[in-house]
N, C-alpha and C positions, 0 to 999 in steps of 0.2 A: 510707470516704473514697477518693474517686481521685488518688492522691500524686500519680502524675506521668501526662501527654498533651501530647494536640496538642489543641487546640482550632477550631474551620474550619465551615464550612457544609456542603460537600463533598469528604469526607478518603477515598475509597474508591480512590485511586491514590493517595495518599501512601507515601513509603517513609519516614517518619521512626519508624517503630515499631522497623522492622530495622536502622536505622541506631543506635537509641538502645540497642537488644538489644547492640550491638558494641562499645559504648561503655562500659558500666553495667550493672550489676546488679539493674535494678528493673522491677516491671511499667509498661508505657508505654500508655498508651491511646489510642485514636484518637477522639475526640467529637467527634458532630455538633451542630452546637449553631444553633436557629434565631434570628435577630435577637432576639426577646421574650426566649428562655432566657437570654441574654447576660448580660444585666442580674440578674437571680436568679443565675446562673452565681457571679461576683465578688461578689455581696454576699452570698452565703451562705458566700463564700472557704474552701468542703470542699475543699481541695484543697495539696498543699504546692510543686508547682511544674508552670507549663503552657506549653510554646509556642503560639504565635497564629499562625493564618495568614489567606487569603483569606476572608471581607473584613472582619476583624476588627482591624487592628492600630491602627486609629485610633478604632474602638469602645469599645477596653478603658478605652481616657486616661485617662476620668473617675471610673474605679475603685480607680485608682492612687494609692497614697500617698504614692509616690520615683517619679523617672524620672529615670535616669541620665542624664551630658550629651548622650551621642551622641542617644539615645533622641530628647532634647528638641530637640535641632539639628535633629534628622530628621521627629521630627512620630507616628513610627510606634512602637509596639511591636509584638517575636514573640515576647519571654519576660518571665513574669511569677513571681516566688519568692513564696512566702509565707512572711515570717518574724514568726514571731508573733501574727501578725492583721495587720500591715502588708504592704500586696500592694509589692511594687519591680519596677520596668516596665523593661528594656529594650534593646537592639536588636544582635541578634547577627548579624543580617543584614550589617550593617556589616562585620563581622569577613570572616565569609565572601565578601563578592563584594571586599571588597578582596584575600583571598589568590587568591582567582580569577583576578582580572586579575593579578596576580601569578606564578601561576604560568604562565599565558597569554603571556608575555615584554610582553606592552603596556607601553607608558610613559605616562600622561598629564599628562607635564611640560610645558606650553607648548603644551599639544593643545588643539585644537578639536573639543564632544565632543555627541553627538546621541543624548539621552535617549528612545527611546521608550516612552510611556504617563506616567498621570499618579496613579499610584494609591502608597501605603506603598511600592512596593520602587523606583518611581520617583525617590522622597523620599531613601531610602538613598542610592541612584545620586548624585544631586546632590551628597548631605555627602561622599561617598569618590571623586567626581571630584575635588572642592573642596581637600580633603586631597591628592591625589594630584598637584595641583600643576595643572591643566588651564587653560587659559589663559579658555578660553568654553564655556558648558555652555546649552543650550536643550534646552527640554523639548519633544517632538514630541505633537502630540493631535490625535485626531480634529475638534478642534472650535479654532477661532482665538481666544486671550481674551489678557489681559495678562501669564499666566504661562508662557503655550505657542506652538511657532507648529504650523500645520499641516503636513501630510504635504507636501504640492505644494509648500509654501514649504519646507520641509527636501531637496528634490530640487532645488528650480529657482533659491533662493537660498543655499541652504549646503550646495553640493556637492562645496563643500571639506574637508568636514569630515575630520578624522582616525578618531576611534573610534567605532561607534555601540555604546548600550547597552540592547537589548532588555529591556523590564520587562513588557510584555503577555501576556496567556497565548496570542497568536496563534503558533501553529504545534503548541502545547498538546495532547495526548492529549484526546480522540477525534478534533480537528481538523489531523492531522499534514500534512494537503497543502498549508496555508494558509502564508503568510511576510507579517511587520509590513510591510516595506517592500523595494524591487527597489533593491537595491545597486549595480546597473551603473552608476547614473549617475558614484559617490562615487570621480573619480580620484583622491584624496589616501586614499584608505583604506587605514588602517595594520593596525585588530584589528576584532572585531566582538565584546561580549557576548552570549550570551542565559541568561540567567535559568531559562528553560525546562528541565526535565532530561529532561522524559517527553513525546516521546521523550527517546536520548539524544545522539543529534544531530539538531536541526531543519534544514529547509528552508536555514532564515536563515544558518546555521553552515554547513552543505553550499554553498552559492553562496560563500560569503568563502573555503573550504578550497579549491575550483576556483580560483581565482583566487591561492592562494597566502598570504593574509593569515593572521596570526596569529587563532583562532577556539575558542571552545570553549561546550556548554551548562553548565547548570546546578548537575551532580550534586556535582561538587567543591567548591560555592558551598555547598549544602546540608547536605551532611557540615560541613565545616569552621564553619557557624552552629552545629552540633547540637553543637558539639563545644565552642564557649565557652559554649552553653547549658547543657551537663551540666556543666561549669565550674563556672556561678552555680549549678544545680541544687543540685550538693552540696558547694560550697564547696572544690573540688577543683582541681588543675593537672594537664593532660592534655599529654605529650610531643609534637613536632611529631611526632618516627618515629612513635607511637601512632596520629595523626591521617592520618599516609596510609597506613598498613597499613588501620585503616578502609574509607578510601577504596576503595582496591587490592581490600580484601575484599568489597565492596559493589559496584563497577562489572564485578568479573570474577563478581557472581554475576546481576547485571546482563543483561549484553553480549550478545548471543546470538551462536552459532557458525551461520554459513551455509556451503555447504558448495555447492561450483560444479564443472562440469565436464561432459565430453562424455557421453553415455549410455554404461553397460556400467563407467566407471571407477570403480566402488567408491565413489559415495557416501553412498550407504545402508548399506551394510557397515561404512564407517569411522565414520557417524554413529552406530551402535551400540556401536561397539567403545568409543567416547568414552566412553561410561556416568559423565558426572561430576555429584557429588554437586548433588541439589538441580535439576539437568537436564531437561529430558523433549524427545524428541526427535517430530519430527513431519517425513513426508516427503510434499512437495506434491502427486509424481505420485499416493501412495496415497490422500490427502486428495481427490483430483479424481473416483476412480476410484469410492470410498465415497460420493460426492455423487451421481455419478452413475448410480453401481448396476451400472457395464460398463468393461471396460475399455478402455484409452486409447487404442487400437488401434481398437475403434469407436466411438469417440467423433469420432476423426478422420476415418474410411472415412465414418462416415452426417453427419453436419454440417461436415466441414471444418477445416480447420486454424487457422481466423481463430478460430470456433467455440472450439478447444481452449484456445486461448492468451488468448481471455480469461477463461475460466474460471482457469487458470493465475493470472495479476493475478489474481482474487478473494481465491483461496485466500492466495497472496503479501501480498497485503494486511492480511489477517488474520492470518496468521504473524508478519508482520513486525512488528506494532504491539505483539505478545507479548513479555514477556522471561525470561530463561533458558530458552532455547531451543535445542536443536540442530536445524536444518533444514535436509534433506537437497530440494535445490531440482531439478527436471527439467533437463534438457541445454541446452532453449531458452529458460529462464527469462530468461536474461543479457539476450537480440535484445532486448528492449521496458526502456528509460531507467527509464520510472514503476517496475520490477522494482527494479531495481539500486538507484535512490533511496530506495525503503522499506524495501528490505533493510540498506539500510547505515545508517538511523535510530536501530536499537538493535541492530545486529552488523556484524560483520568478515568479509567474503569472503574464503573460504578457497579456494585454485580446486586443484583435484587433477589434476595435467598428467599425466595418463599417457599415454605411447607411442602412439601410432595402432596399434603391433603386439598394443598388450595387448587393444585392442576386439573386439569381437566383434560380426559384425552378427546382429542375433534377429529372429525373425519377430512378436515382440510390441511392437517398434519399428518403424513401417511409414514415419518420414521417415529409418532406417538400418539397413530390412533388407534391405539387400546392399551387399558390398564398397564396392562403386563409391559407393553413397549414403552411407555411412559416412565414407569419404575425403575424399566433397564437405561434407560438413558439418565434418570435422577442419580443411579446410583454410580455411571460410568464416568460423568461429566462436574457430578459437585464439587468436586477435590481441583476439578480443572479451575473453576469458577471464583473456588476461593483463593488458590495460589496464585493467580494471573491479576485479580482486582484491587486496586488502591484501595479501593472503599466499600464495608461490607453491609447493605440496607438488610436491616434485620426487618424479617414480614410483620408489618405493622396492620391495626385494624384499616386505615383510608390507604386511599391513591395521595390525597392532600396532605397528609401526616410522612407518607414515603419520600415525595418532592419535597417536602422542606428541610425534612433531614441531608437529603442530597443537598439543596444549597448549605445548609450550614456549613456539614460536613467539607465542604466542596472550597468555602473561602476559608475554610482553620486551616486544608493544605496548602493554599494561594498565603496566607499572612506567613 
């Protein structure tokens, strides 16, 4: 029998296994299940308790014995008990994006509020705007019908809106360069949802955080459903402190450490010395050099510097999309936006200011080896390093004094 899972079409990035590991003492499974299986899945009900996800949750309905109110208000379920041989349906998604927005500071008392997509977690969105007091709620869809309006009509007629609430998987892991909709127009914007956790901050969230709005993705949405789910699972009451140590424990294993600064100042040193559990560290200029079979030195002398740096973005790109991660980033990684942006998707810029006295210019640096080139890139690049990084490591006497500052530093922005 498979007591407990997920159930999904495509569960190969889900984090609900590690999250349900943190929660509970039972084995969690991740099943892929194709449209045909579904129907056998529920009726053969081997199973004593399953969450539901993408694109099931309105699939299961008709297998259902109970469907609790919210469940039925909403249309969808993502957890389904089996007691007895009676399957009971449902919807802890509710739970979760309402502490979301909750913890987000959003208010949608009296708010005008802009649902995008149209699928179960869109359904949710509606009931928990509804409850939350929202004055007007329109559903955004690709497509104009009588329950939705489209994209162009949500910029050009309701660009007043207050909150928008991402429920599409665009901006979604493997497609992280993508964003639902271009927020500049929205001058009344107060918060932005996204649903999305992977990455763990999207495009969408990154554009409202520029601009200052209250914004957050998915992952705290997610925990906090698993968490009334193991609830119903085992008929259990789980602590709110419980529920964000979770959290806490899951985002900082999460989060990846990026690691920034001028060439020579100990990023790769201090990125070792991290060594934290569950970790693996990966350093880009090494990553370039293994690709390329030579080192960086010729890579720049026979093709050029344009040459190097977007090699550089490749590597970055694929670092970045990683998590739990410590990545020890090249000196000029920062100069190019598209860097900084993917980097900061699923980590935190750590930038390591050491001294211009501590550098050293080497001959296996050939844009700072000599004094003079050194100085001019300290002086070109510092202002970059500080404006771009979450967190400023002041040049301290060790390597081991600089890493422990990073983790402190690192879980006061995770608490």
């Amino acid at each position: 029998m498979k007591k407990y899972g997920c159930i999904g079409k495509k569960l190969t990035h889900s984090f609900s296994k590690e999250i349900h590991a943190k929660l509970a003492d039972y084995e969690y499974e991740l099943i892929e299940l194709t449209e045909d299986e579904v129907k056998t899945f529920f009726e053969k009900k081997d199973f004593c308790a399953v969450n539901v996800t993408i694109p099931y949750k309105q699939t299961v309905i008709p297998y259902l014995d109970f469907m609790s109110d919210i469940a039925r208000r909403i249309g969808a379920v993502n957890t389904v008990v089996n007691k007895g041989g009676k399957l009971y349906g449902y919807n802890t998604d509710y739970h979760g994006m309402k502490a979301l927005i909750e913890k987000i500071g959003i208010s949608l008392q009296g708010k005008k509020v802009l649902i995008l997509g149209t699928g179960g977690t869109s359904k949710t969105a509606r009931v928990v705007a509804t409850d939350m007091g929202a004055s007007e709620i329109l559903t955004v869809s690709r497509r104009n019908n009588d329950e939705s309006i489209t994209y162009e009509e949500a910029k050009s007629i309701h660009s007043d809106a207050h909150v928008i609430i991402n429920t599409t998987p665009s901006g979604m892991f493997p497609d992280v360069d993508s964003k639902p909709i271009d927020i500049s127009v929205f001058e009344n914007l107060e918060g932005v949802v996204d649903v999305v956790y992977n990455p763990l901050k999207t495009n969408l969230v990154s554009d409202a955080k520029e601009r200052k709005l209250k914004a957050e993705g998915g992952l705290f949405m997610l925990v906090m459903q698993a968490v009334v789910a193991v609830e119903k699972f085992l008929d259990t009451e789980i602590s709110k402190e419980t529920a964000r140590e979770v959290f806490t424990s899951v985002l900082s294993s999460k989060e990846n450490i990026v690691l920034i600064g001028m060439p020579g100042s100990g990023k790769s040193t201090i990125g070792k010395t991290l060594s934290l559990k569950g970790f693996e560290f990966i350093d880009t200029d090494n990553e370039i050099e293994n690709r390329c079979g030579c080192p960086i030195k010729e890579i720049i002398e026979n093709n050029g510097e344009k040459y190097f740096r977007d090699l550089e973005s490749e590597v970055i790109r694929e670092a970045a999309s990683k998590s739990g991660f410590i990545i020890s980033t090249g000196g000029g990684a920062i100069l190019r936006e598209e860097n900084v942006k993917r980097l900061k998707q699923n980590g935190k810029l750590f930038f390591i200011d050491a001294k211009l006295s501590r550098l050293c210019a080497t001959e296996d640096r050939p844009l700072s080896n000599t004094e003079e080139k050194l100085k001019k890139l300290y002086d070109e690049r510092i202002e970059i390093y500080r404006r771009v990084a979450d967190v400023i490591i002041p040049d301290m006497d060790s390597v081991q004094e600089e890493a422990e500052y990073i983790k402190s530093k690192r879980m006061e922005l995770i608490k």
